[in-house]
C-alpha positions as CSV (number, residue, x, y, z in Angstrom):
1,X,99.3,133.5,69.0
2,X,101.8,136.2,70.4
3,X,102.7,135.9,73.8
4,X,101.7,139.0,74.4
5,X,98.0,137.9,73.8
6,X,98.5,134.7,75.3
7,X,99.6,136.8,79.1
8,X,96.2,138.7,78.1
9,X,93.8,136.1,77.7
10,X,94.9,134.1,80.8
11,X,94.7,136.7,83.0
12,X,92.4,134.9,85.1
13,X,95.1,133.0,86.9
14,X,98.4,135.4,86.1
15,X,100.8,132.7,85.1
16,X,104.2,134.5,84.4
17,X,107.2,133.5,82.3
18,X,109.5,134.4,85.3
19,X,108.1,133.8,88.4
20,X,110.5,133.4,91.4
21,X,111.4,130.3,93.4
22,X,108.8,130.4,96.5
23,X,110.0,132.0,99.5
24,X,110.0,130.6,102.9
25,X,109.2,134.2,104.3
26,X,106.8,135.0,102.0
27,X,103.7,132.7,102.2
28,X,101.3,132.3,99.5
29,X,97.9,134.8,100.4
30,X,95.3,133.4,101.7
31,X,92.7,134.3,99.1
32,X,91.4,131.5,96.8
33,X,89.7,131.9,93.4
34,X,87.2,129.1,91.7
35,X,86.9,129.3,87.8
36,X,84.6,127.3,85.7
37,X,86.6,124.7,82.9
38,X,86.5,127.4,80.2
39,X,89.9,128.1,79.7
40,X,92.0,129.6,77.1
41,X,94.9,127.2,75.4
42,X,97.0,129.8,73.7
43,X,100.8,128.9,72.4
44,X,104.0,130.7,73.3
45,X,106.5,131.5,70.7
46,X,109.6,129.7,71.8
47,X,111.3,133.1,72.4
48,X,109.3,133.5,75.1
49,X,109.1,130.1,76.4
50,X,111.3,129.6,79.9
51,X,114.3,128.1,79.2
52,X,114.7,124.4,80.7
53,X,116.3,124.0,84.1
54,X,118.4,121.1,85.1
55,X,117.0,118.1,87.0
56,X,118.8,116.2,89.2
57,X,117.5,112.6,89.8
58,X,118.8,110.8,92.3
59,X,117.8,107.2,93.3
60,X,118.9,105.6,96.8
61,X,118.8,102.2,97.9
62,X,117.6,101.4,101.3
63,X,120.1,100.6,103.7
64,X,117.7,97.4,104.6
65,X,118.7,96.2,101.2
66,X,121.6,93.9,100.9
67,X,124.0,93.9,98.0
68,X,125.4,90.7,99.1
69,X,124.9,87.8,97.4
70,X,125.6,85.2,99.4
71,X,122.8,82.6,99.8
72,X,120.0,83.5,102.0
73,X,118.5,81.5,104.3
74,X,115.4,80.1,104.0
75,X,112.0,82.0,104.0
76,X,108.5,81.9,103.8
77,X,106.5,84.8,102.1
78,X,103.5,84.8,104.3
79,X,100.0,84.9,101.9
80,X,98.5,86.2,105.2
81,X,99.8,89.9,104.0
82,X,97.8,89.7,100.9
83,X,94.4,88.8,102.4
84,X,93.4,92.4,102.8
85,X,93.0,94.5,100.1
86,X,95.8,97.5,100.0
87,X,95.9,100.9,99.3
88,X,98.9,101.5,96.5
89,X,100.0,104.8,97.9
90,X,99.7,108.1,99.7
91,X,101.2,111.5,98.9
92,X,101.6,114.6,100.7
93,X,102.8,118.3,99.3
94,X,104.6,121.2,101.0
95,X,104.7,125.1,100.1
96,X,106.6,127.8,101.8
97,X,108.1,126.2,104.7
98,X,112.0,126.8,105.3
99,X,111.9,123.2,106.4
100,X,109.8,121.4,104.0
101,X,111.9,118.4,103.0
102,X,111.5,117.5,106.7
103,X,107.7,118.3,107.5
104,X,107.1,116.0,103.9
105,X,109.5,113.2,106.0
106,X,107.1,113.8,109.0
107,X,103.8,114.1,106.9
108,X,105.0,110.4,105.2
109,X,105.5,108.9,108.7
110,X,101.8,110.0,109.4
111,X,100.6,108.2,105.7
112,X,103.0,105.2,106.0
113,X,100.0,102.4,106.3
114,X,99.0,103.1,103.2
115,X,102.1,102.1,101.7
116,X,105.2,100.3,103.3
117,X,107.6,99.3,100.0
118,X,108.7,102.4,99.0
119,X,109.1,106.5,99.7
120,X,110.8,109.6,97.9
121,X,110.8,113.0,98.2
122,X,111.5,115.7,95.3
123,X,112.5,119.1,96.9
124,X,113.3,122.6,94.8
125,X,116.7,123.7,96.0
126,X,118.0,127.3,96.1
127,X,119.2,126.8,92.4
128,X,115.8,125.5,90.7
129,X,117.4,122.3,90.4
130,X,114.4,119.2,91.5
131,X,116.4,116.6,93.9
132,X,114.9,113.6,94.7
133,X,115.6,110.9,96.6
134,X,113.8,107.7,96.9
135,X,114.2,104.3,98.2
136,X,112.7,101.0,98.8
137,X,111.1,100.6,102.4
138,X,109.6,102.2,105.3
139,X,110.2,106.3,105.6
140,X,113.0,105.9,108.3
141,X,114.8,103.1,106.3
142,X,115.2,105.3,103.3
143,X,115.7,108.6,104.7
144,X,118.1,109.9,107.5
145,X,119.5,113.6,108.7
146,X,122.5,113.7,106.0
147,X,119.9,112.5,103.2
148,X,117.1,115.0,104.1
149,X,120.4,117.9,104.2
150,X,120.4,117.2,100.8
151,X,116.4,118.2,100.5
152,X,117.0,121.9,100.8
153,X,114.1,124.4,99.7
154,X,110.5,125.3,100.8
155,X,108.6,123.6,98.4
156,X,108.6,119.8,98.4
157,X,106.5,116.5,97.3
158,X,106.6,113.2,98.7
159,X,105.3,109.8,98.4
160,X,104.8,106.2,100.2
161,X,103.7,103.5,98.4
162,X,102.3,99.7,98.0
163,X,103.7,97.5,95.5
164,X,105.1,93.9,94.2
165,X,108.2,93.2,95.9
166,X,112.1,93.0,95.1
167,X,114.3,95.2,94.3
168,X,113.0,96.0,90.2
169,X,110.2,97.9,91.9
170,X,113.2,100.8,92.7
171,X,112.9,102.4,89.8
172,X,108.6,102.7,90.1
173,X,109.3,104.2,93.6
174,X,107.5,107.9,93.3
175,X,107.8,110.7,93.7
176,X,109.0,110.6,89.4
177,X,111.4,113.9,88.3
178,X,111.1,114.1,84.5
179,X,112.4,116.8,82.1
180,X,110.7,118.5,79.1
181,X,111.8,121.3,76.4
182,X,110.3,124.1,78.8
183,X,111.5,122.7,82.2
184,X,110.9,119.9,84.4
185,X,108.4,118.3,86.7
186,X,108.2,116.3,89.8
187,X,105.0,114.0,90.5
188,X,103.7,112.0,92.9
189,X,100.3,110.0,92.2
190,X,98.0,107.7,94.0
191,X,95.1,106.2,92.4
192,X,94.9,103.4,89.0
193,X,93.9,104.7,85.3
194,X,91.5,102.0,84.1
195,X,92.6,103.5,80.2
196,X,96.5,102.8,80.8
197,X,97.1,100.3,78.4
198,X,95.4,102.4,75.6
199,X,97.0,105.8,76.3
200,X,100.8,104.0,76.8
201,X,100.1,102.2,73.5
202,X,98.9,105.6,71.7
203,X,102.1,107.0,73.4
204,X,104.2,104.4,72.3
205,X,103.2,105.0,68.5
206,X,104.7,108.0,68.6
207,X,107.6,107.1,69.8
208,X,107.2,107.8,73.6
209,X,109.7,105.6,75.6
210,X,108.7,103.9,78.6
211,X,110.8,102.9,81.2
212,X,108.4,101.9,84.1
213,X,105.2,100.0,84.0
214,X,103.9,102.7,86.7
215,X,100.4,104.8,85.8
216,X,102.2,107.9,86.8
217,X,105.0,107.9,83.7
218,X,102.1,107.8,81.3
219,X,101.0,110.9,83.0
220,X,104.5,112.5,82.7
221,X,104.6,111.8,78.8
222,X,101.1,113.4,78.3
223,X,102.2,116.5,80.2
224,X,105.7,116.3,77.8
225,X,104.0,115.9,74.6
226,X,100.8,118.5,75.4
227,X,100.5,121.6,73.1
228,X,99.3,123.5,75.0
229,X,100.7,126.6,77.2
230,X,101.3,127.5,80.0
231,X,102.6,124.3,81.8
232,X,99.4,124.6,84.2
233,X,96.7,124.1,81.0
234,X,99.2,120.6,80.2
235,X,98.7,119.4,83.2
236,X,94.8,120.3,82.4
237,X,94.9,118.6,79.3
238,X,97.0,115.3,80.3
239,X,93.9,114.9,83.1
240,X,91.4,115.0,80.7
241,X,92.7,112.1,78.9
242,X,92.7,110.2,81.7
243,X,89.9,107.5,83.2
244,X,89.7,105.9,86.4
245,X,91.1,107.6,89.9
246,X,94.1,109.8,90.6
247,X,94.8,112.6,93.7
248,X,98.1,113.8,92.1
249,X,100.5,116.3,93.4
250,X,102.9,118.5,90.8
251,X,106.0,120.2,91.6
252,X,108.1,122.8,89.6
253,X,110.5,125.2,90.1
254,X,107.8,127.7,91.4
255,X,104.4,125.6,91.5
256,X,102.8,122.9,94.1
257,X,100.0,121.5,92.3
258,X,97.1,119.0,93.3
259,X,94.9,117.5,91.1
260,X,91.8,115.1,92.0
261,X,90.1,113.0,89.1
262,X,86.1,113.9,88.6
263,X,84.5,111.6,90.5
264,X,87.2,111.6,93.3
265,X,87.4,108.3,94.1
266,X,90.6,108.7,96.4
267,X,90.6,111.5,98.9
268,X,93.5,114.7,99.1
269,X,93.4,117.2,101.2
270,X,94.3,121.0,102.3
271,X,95.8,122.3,105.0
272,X,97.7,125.0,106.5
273,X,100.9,125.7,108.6
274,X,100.5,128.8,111.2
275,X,103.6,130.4,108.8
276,X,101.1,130.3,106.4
277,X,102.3,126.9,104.4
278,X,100.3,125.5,102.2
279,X,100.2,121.5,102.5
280,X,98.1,118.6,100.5
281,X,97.8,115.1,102.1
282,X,96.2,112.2,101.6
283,X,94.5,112.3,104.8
284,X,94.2,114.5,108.0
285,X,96.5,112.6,110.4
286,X,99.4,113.6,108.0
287,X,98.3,117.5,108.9
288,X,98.0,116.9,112.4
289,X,101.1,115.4,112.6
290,X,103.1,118.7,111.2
291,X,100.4,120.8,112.8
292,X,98.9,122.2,109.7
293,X,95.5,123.1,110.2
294,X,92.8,121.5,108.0
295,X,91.2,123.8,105.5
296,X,88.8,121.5,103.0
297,X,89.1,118.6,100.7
298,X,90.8,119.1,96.7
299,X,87.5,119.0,95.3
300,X,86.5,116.1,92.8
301,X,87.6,117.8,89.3
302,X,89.7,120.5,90.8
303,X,93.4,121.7,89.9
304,X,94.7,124.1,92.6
305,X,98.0,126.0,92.3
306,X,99.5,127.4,95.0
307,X,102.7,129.5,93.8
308,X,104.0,133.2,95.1
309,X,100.7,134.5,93.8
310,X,98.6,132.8,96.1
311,X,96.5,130.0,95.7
312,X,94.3,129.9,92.8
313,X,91.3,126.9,91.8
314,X,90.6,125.1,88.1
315,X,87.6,123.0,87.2
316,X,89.3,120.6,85.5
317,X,86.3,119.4,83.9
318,X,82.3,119.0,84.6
319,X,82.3,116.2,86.8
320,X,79.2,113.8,87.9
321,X,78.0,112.6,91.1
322,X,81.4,112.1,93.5
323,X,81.6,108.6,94.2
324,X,84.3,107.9,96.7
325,X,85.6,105.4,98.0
326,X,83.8,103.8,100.9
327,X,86.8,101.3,101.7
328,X,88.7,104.6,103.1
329,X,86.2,104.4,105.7
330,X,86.2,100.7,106.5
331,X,89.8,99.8,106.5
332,X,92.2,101.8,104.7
333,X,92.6,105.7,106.5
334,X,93.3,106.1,110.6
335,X,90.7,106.6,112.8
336,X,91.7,109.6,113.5
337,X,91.4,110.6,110.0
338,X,88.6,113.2,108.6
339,X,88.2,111.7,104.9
340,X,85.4,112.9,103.0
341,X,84.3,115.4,105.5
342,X,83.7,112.2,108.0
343,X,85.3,111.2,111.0
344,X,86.6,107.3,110.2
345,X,86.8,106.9,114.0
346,X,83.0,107.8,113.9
347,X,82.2,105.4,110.9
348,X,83.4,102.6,111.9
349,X,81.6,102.9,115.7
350,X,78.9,103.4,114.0
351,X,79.2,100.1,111.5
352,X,80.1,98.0,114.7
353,X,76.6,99.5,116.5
354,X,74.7,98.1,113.8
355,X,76.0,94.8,113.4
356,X,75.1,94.4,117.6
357,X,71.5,95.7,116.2
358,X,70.9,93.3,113.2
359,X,73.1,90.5,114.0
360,X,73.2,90.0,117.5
361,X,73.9,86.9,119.2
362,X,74.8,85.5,122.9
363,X,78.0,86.2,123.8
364,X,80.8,86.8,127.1
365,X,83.3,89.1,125.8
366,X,83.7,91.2,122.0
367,X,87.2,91.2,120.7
368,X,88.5,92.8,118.0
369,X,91.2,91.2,114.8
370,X,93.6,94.0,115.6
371,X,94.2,97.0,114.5
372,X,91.6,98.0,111.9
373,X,88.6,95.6,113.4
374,X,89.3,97.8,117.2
375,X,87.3,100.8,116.7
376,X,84.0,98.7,114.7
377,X,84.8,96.0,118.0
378,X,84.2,99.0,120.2
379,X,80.9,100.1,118.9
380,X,79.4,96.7,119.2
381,X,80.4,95.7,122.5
382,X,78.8,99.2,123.7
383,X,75.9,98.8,121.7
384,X,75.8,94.9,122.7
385,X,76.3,95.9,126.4
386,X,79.2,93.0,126.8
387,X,82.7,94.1,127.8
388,X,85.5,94.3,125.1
389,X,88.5,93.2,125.7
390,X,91.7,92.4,123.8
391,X,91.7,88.5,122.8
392,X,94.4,89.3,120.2
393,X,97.9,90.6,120.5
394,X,98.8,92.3,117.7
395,X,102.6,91.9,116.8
396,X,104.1,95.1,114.9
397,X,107.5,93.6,114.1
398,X,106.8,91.6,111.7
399,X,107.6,91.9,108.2
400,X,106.8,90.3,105.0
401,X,109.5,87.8,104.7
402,X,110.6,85.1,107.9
403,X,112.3,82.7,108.5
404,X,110.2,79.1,109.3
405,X,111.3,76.0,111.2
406,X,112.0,73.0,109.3
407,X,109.2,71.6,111.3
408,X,106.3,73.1,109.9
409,X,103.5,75.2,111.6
410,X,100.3,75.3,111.2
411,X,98.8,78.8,110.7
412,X,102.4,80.3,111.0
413,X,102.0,83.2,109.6
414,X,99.1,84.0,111.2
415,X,100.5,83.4,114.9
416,X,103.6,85.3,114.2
417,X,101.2,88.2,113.6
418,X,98.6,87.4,116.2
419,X,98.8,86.1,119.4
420,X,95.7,84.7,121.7
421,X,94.6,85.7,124.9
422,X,93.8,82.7,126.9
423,X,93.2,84.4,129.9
424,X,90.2,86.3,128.0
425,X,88.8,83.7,125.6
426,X,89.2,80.0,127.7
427,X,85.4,78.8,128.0
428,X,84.0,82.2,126.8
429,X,81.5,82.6,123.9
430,X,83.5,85.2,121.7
431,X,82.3,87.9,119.0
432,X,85.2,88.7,117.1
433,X,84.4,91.7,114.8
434,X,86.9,92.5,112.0
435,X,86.9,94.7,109.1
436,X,86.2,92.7,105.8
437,X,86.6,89.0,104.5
438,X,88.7,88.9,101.0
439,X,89.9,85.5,100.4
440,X,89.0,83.9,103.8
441,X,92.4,82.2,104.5
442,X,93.3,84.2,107.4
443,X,89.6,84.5,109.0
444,X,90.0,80.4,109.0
445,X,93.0,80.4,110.7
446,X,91.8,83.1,113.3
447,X,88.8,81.1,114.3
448,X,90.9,77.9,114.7
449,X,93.6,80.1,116.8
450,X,90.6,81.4,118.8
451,X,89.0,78.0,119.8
452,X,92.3,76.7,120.2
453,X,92.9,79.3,122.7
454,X,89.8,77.6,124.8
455,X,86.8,79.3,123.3
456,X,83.7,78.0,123.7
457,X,82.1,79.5,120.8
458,X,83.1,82.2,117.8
459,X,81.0,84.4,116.1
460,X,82.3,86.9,113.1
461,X,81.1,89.8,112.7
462,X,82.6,92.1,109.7
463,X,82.2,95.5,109.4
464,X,81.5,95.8,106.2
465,X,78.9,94.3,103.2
466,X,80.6,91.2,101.4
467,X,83.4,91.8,99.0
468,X,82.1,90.7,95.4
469,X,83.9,92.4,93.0
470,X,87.5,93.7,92.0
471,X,88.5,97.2,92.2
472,X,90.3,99.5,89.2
473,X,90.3,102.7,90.7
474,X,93.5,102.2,93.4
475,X,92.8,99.5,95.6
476,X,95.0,96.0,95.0
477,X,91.9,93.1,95.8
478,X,92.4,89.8,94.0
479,X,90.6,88.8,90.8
480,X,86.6,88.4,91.2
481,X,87.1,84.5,91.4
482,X,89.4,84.6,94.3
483,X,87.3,86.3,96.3
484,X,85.3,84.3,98.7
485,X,82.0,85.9,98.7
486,X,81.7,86.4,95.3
487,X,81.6,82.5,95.6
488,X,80.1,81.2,98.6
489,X,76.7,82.3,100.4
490,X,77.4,83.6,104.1
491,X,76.6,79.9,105.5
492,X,79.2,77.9,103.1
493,X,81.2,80.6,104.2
494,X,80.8,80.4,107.5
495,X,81.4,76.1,107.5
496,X,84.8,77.1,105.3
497,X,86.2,79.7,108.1
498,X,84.5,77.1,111.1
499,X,83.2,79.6,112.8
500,X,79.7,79.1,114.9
501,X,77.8,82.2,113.4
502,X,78.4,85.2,110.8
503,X,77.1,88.0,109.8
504,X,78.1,91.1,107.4
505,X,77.3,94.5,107.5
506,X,74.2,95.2,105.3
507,X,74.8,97.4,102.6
508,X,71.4,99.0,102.9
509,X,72.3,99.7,106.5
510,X,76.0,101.1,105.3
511,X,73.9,103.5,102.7
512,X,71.1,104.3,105.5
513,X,74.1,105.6,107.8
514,X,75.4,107.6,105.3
515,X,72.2,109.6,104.9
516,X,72.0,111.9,101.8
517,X,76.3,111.6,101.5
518,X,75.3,108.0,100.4
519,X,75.1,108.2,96.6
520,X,78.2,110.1,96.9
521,X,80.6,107.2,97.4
522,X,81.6,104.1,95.6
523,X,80.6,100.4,96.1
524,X,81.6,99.2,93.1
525,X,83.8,95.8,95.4
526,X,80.1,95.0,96.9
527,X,77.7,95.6,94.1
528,X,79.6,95.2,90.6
529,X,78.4,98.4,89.1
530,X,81.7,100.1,88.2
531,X,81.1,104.1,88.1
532,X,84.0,104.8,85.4
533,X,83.8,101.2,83.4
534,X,87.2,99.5,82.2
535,X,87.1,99.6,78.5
536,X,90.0,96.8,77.9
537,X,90.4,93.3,78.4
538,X,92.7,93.6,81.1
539,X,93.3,96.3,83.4
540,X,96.9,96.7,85.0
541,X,96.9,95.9,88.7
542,X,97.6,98.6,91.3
543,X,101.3,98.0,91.7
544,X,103.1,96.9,89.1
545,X,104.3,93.8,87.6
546,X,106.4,91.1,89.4
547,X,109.6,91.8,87.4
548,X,108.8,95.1,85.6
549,X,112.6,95.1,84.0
550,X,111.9,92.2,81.5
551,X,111.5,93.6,77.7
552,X,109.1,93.2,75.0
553,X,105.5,94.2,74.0
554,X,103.4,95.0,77.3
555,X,101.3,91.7,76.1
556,X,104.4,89.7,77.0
557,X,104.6,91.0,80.8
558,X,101.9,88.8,82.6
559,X,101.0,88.6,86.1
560,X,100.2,92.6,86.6
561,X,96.3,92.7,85.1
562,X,92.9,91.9,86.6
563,X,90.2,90.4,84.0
564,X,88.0,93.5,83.4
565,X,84.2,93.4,83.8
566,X,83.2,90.8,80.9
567,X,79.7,91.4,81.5
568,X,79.5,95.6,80.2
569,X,82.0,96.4,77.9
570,X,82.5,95.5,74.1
571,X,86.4,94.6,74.2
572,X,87.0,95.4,70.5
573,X,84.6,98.4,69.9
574,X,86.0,100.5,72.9
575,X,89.6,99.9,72.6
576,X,90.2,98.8,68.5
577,X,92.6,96.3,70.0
C-alpha cells in the first residue's frame, strides 16, 4: 500500500508522518472522538516512514544504595511485610505542561503506596530525545532538583513500583525506553499477563532478546516486531495478543498514550490541568495532588491518544462484562480515591457498617490495625454505637530491613510496626477491625500484643470475604496453599490467631452493596473462578524473580511463578509446552 492511501484510509484519527513535539502553550482540544475496533492496518513504504530518533537511557542508583562493601551488620527481613497482598505498581502520564517532569514527581508521591522499591520518569526533551531516569526506592530517594533539571519537556511518563528486593531489580525499574527502526518508545505498565511465558518463548524463537524478566519488555518487543503502521495500530496489535490485566501508559516523541486491557481489571484514569493538560493516573489522589481535575476512567478496552491533535478514543477490541478489581476497594487505593466511579472512603464505611450488622458482638471500644483497617473501624463503631479510638500506633519509619538484638523478640517485627495503647485497651473488651487475613502470621501476633496490652477480650472483624485463591491479574498474594483460609474454617482460624470471636465480611453482603456495579468487578481471590484463566503451568509472579540476572532457559529461574489453577485448564492442549 502507498502511503498516500494509507494517510487516506486512516483518516479517522489523522496520524501524520511529521507531527510536532507537543507544546506547552498549546494544549491538546478538548474534543474526544470514540471509534469502534474496525480499523485499517495499512503499511508505509520505508521512504515515508519517520526516521528513528535517538534515545537516551539513563539508569540512576538511589542514593539510599551503598556501593560499599564492607560487611553489614546484622538484619532481619521482617515476613510481617509480606502478609498483605501488594499492588506491583502505579503509573501516572503528563501532556502539555511546561513543567511536567515535576507534576509526574508530584503525581508519583500521591501513588507511592502502591509501590515503594522503585520509580522512573521518561520525559521528551526539546530535541525528541526520551530521558529517563529511574532508581531503586521511594520517589524522594531517587529523584532530587538537579535530576528532575534533567527532565525537561511537556510530556512525560512515570512509574512506582512493588517488587523482589536487591539491587538486580534496577534494571526492571519502569518506566522502560526502547528503540525500534521507526523511533522509540517509553512505557510504563501496571498489571500481570497470565500468557507471558508463551508470548516471551514465541518471541524468543525469533530471535527476540530479553534482558528483564519484567511483563512490560514482552510488550515492548511485540510493539518492535508489529507490521503494522502507524505506530498507534502496533501498540493495537501488541494489546491484542495479550491475556490477563494491564493499564499501560505510552510515550513518543509527540504521543501520550493509555491503554486499559478488556476487562479492566486495574483502574487508570483521566484528568485535566486548568492549562488544559492532559494527565492519566492510576487513581484520583494522584490528580488532586497536581490539581488536575478528574474527567472519567480509560475505559476497559480503550486506547486514547492525546497528541497536538487533540485527544482521540480506540476500541481496542470487543470486550465482556468489566470485572475489576474489588481489592482496590478493600485495601490497595487511598480513601480518598474515586476508583471505579466509587468513593473507597465510602466503601469501606460501608463494609465496616455491615460487619456491626451481621457480626455484632459485646464490646467497650472499636480499634482499628492501622492504616487501611481505620476507615472500615469507623463505620462499625458508628454503626455499633461504641466509641473508636486508636489502640494501635502505627509507626511510619520503618522499613523493610532492621536491625534485631541478639536477644530475641517475640513478635518483633510486628511491634516495631505497631505499638499498643494501654491506656485504651487495659480491661476493655476490644473489636479490632482490619482489612483482610492472608497468611494469618501477623493477625496472631496482633491479638497476642492486644491482650498483652491488658485486654479483656478480642474480637476480629475483617473487612472483607476470606481470601481463597491466588491472583494473576497484578496483585502479589502467596500460592493458594499458604493462604490461611483456603485452609482452615473461620473457627480453626480463629483458635490459630487466639482471638475470642471472628467474623468476615460476607461476600453476598459485599455483592448486595455493590448493587447492579456488582457483576462488574472481580472476586476471583474469594471464589476461585478466574475471569481470564491462566493457560500454563506456571504463571510468573507479580514482581519479578529473586535474582533476575542469573542466565539460562526461563525454566531454570525458579522462585518467580505461582502454580496455576490445576482444576480448569489442560496444561498441554493450551500452551503445546
Amino acid at each position: 500500500m502507498s502511503s498516500m492511501a494509507a494517510s487516506s484510509s486512516l483518516s479517522t484519527f489523522s496520524p501524520s508522518s511529521s507531527l510536532s513535539k507537543p507544546s506547552p502553550l498549546s494544549p491538546p482540544p478538548t474534543t474526544t472522538r470514540f471509534f469502534t475496533k474496525t480499523l485499517p492496518k495499512p503499511t508505509l513504504s520505508r521512504a515515508a516512514a519517520r526516521p528513528p530518533f535517538i534515545a537516551s537511557y539513563k539508569n540512576y542508583f538511589s542514593d539510599a544504595v551503598s556501593s560499599n562493601n564492607a560487611t553489614p551488620p546484622p538484619q532481619i527481613h521482617s515476613d510481617d511485610d509480606d502478609e498483605k497482598p501488594r499492588e506491583e505498581c502505579g503509573v501516572v502520564g503528563i501532556y502539555g505542561d511546561p513543567e511536567a517532569s515535576r507534576l509526574c514527581y508530584l503525581a508519583l508521591h500521591a501513588l507511592q503506596h502502591r509501590g515503594q522499591e522503585g520509580a522512573g520518569i521518561v520525559t521528551v526533551n526539546d530535541s525528541n530525545v526520551l530521558q529517563s531516569i529511574t532508581g531503586v526506592g521511594l520517589v524522594s530517594d531517587v529523584f532530587n532538583e538537579s535530576k528532575l533539571d534533567q527532565l525537561p519537556g511537556s510530556l512525560a511518563i512515570g512509574h512506582v513500583r512493588y517488587s523482589t528486593a536487591g539491587q538486580s531489580m534496577l534494571k526492571n525499574v519502569q518506566p522502560f525506553v526502547a528503540g525500534y527502526r521507526f523511533g522509540s518508545v517509553g512505557v510504563a505498565h501496571n498489571g500481570n499477563l497470565v500468557n507471558y511465558r508463551t508470548l516471551r518463548a514465541k518471541l524468543e524463537e525469533r530471535g527476540s532478546i530479553f534482558n528483564t524478566t519484567s511483563d512490560t519488555e514482552v510488550v515492548l518487543h511485540l510493539i518492535a516486531t508489529s507490521k503494522h503502521r502507524p505506530f498507534i495500530l502496533r501498540i493495537v496489535d501488541a494489546c491484542e495478543k495479550l491475556e490477563g490485566a494491564y493499564s499501560i501508559v505510552f510515550v513518543t516523541e509527540d504521543k501520550l498514550v493509555a491503554v486499559r486491557d478488556p476487562f479492566g481489571f486495574r483502574p487508570l484514569v483521566m484528568g485535566r490541568r486548568s492549562n488544559g493538560a492532559v494527565v492519566f493516573a492510576s487513581e484520583t489522589c494522584a490528580l488532586d495532588l497536581i490539581e488536575a481535575t478528574y474527567e472519567r476512567e480509560v475505559y476497559p478496552g480503550e486506547v486514547l491518544v492525546v497528541d497536538k491533535n487533540g485527544i482521540q478514543s480506540l476500541c481496542l477490541m470487543a470486550h465482556p462484562e468489566p470485572k475489576q478489581c474489588i481489592f482496590e476497594h478493600i485495601y490497595f487505593a487511598l480513601p480518598n480515591s474515586v476508583v471505579f466511579g466509587r468513593s473507597v472512603y465510602d466503601s469501606r464505611r460501608q463494609f465496616g457498617e455491615i460487619l456491626a450488622t451481621e457480626s455484632p458482638v459485646d464490646c467497650d471500644v472499636v480499634i482499628a490495625v492501622p492504616d487501611s483497617g481505620v476507615v472500615a473501624a469507623l463505620g462499625y463503631a458508628a454503626k455499633a454505637g461504641v466509641p473508636f479510638q486508636q489502640g494501635l500506633i502505627r509507626s511510619h519509619y520503618v522499613g523493610r530491613t532492621f536491625i534485631e538484638p541478639s536477644q530475641k523478640i517475640r513478635d518483633f517485627g510486628v511491634k516495631l510496626k505497631l505499638s499498643p495503647v494501654r491506656a485504651v485497651l487495659e480491661g476493655k473488651r476490644v473489636v479490632v477491625v482490619d482489612d483482610s487475613i492472608v497468611r494469618g502470621t501477623t493477625s496472631s501476633k496482633i491479638v497476642r500484643l492486644l491482650k498483652e496490652a491488658g485486654a479483656k477480650e478480642v474480637h476480629m472483624r475483617i473487612a472483607s470475604p476470606p481470601i481463597i485463591g491466588s491472583c494473576y491479574y497484578g496483585v502479589d498474594t502467596p500460592s493458594s496453599e499458604e493462604l490461611i483460609s483456603n485452609r482452615m474454617s473461620t473457627e480453626e482460624i480463629r483458635e490459630f490467631i487466639g482471638s475470642d470471636s471472628l467474623a468476615f465480611l460476607p461476600i453476598n453482603s459485599l455483592q448486595g452493596l455493590l448493587g447492579k456495579d456488582s457483576p462488574n468487578f472481580c472476586y476471583a481471590c474469594f471464589s476461585g473462578k478466574y475471569p481470564v484463566e491462566p493457560r500454563e503451568l506456571k504463571v510468573k509472579r507479580v514482581g519479578d524473580f529473586v535474582d533476575d540476572g542469573l542466565n539460562g532457559s526461563l525454566e531454570s529461574i525458579d522462585g518467580g511463578w505461582v502454580q496455576a489453577n490445576r482444576n480448569h485448564i489442560e496444561v498441554k492442549a493450551a500452551t503445546g509446552l
